[in-house]
MARBA-3410 file (N, C-alpha, C, O; in Angstrom, 1 decimal):
97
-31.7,32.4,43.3,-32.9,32.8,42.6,-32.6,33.0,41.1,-31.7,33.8,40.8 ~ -33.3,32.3,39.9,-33.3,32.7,38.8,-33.7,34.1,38.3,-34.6,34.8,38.8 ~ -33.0,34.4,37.5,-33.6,35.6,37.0,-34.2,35.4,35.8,-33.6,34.7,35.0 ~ -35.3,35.7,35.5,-36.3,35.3,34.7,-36.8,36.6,33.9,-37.4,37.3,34.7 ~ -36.7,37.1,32.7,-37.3,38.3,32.3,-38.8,38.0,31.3,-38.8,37.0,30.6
-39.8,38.8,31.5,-41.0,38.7,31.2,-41.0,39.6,30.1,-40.5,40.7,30.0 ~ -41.7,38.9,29.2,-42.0,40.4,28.1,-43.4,40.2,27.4,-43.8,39.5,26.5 ~ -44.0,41.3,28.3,-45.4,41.3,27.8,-45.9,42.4,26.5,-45.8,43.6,26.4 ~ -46.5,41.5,25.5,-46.8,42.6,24.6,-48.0,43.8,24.6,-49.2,43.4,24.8 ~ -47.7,44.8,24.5,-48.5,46.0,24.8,-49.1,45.9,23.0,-50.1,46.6,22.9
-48.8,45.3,22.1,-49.6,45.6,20.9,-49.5,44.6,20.4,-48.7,43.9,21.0 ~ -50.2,44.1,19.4,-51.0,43.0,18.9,-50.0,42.8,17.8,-49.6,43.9,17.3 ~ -49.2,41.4,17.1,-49.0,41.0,15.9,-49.4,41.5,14.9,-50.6,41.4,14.8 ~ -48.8,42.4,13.8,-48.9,43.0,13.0,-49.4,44.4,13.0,-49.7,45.0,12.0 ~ -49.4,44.9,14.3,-50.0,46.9,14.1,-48.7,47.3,13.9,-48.9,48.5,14.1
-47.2,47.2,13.5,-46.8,47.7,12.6,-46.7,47.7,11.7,-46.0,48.7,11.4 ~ -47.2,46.8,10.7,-47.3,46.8,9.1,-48.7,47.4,9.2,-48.8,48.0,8.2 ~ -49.8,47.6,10.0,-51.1,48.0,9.6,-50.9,50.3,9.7,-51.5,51.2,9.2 ~ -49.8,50.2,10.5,-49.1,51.4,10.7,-48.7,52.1,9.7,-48.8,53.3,9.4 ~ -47.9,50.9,9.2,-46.8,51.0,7.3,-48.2,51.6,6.3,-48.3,52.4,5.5
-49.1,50.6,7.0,-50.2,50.7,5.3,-50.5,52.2,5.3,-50.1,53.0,4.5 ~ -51.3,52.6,6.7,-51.6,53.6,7.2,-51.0,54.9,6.4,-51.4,55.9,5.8 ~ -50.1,54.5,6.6,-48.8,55.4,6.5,-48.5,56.0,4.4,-48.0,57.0,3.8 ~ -49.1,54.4,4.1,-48.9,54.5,2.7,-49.9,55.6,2.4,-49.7,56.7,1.8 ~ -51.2,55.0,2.8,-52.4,55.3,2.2,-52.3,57.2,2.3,-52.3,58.1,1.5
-52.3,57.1,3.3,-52.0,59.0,3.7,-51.6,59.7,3.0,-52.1,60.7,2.5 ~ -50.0,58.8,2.9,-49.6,60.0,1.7,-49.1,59.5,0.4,-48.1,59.8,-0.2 ~ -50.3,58.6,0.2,-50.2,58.4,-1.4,-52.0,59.4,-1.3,-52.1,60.2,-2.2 ~ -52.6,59.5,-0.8,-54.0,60.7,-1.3,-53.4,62.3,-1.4,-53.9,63.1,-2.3 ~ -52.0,62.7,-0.2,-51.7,63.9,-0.1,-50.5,63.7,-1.6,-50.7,64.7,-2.4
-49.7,62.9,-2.0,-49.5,63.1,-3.3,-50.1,63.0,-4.4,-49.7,63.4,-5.5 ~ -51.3,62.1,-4.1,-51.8,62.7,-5.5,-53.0,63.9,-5.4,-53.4,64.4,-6.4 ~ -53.4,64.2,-4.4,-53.7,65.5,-4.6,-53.1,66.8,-4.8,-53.7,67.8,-5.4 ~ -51.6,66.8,-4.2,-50.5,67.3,-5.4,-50.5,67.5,-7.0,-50.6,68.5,-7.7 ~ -50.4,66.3,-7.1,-49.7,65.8,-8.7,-50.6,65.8,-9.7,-50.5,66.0,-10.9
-51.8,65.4,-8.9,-52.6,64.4,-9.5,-52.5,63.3,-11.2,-53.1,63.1,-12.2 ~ -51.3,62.7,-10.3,-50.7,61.4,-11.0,-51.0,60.2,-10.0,-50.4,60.2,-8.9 ~ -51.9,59.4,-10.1,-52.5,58.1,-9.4,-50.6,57.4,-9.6,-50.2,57.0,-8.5 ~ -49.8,57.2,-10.7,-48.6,56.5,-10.7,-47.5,57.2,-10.1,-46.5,56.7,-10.6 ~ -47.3,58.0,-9.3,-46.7,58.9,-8.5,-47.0,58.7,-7.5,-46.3,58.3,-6.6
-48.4,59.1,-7.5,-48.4,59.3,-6.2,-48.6,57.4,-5.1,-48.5,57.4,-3.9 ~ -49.0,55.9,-5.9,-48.2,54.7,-5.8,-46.9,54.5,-5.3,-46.5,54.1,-4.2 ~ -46.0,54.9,-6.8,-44.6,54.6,-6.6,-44.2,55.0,-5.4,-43.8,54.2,-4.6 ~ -44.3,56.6,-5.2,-43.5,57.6,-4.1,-44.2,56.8,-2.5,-43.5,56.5,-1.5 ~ -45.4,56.6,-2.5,-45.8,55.9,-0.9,-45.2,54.7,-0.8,-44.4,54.6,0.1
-45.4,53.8,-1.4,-45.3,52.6,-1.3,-43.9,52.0,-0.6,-43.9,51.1,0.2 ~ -42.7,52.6,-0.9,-41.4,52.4,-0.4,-41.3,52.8,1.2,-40.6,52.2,2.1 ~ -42.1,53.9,1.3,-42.2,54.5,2.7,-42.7,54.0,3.4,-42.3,54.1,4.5 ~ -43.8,53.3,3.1,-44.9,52.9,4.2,-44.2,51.7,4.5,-44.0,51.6,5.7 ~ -43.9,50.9,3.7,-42.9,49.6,3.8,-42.3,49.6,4.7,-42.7,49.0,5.7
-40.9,50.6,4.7,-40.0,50.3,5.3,-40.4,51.1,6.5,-39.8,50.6,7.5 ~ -41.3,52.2,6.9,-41.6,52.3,8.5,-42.5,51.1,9.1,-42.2,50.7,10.2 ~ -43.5,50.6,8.5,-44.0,49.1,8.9,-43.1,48.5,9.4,-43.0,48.6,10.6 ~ -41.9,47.6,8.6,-41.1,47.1,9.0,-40.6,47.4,10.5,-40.7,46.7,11.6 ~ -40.1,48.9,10.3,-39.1,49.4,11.4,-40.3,49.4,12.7,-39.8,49.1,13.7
-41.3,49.6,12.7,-42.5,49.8,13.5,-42.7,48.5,14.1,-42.9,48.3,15.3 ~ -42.8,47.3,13.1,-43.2,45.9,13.5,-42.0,45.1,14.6,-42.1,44.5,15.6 ~ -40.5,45.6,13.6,-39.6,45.3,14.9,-39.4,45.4,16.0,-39.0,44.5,16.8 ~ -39.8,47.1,16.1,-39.9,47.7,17.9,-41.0,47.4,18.6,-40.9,47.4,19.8 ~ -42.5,47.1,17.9,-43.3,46.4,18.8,-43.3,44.9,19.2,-44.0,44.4,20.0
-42.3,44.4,18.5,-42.1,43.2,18.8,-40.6,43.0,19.5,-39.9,41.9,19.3 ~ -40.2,44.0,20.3,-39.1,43.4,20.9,-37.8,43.2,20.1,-36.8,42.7,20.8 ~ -37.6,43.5,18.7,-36.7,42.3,18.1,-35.5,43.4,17.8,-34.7,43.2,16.9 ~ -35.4,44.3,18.4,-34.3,45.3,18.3,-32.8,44.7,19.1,-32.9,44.3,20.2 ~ -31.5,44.9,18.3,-30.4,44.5,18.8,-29.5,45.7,18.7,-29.9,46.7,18.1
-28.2,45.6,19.2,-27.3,46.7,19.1,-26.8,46.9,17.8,-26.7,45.9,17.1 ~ -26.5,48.1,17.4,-26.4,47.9,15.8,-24.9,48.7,15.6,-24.6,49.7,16.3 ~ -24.2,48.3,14.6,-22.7,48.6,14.8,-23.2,50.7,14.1,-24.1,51.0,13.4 ~ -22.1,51.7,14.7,-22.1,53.0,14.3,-22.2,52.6,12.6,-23.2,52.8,11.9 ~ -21.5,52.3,12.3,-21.8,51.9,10.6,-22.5,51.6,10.0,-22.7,52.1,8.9
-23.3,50.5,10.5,-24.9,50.5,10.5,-26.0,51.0,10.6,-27.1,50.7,10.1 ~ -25.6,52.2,11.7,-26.7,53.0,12.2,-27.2,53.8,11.0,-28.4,54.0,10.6 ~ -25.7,54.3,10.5,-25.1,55.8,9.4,-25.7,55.1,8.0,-26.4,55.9,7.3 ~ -25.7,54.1,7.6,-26.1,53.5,6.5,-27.5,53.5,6.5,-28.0,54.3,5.8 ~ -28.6,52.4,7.7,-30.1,53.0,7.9,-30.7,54.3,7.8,-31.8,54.5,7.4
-29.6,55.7,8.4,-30.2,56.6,8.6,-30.2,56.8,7.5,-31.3,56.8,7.0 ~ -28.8,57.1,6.4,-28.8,57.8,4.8,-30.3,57.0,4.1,-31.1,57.6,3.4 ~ -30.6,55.4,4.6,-31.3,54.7,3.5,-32.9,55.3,3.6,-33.8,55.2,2.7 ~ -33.0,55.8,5.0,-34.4,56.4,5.1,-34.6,57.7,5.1,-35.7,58.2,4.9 ~ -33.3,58.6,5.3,-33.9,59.9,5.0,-33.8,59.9,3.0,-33.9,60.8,2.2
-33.5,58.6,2.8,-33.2,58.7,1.0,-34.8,58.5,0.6,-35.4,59.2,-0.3 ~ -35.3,57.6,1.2,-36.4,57.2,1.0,-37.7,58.2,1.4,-38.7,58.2,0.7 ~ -37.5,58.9,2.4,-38.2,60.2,2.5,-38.3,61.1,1.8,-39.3,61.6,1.5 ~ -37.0,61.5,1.3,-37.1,62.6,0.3,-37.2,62.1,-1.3,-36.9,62.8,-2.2 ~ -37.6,60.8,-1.5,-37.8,59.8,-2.8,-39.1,60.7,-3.4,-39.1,61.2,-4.5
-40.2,60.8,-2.5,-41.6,61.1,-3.4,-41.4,62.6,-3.8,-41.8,63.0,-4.9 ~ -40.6,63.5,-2.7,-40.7,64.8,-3.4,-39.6,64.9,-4.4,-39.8,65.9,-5.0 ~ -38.9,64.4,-4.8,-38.2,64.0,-6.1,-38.3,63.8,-7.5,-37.9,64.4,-8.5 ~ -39.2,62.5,-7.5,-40.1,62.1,-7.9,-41.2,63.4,-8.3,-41.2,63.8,-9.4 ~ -42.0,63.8,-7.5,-43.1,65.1,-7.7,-41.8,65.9,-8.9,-41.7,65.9,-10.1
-41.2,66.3,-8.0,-40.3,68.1,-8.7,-40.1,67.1,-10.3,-40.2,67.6,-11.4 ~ -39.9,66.1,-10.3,-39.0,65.8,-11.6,-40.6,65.2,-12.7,-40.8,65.2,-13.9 ~ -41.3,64.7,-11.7,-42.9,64.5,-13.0,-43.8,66.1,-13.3,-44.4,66.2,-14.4 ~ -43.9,67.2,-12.0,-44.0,68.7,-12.5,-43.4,69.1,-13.7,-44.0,69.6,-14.6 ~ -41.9,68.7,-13.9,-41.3,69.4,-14.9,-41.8,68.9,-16.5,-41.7,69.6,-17.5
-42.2,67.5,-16.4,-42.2,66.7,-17.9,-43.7,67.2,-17.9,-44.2,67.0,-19.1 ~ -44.9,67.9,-16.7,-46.6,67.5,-17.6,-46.9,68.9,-18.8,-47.9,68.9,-19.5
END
């Protein structure tokens, strides 16, 4: 008997980048209702929403592989850098208005 694996998709081509946008849009309104810097509150979502789309579009599509511990350790630093990017960004444009 062959073994045959089936992989049916539970979500549609592209709801993880529509996830990412999601994701931008949210909290690019919650930072600039903060700041209220429209250029802040841009820069700081934009990187975020990106790269969880990405990571979102991967895992709904199956396309995930084993990834070496060194790799893991590098992804993790590069997104919790990227998370704490907008409040950064905020504390350091508070100080200059």
């Amino acid at each position: 008997m062959e073994n045959s694996e089936h992989y049916y998709q539970k979500v549609f081509n592209g709801a993880g980048y529509l996830i990412g946008f999601a994701i931008s849009v949210v909290s690019a309104i919650i930072l600039f209702s903060i700041s209220k810097n429209v250029v802040i509150a841009i820069s700081s979502s934009v990187p975020i929403g990106t790269t969880m789309g990405i990571i979102l579009e991967k895992r709904f599509q199956g396309e995930q592989k084993r990834i070496s511990p060194r790799r893991s350790k590098i992804l993790i630093g590069l997104l919790s850098f990227a998370n704490k990017l907008p409040f950064i960004i905020l504390i350091f444009s508070v100080q200059y208005l």
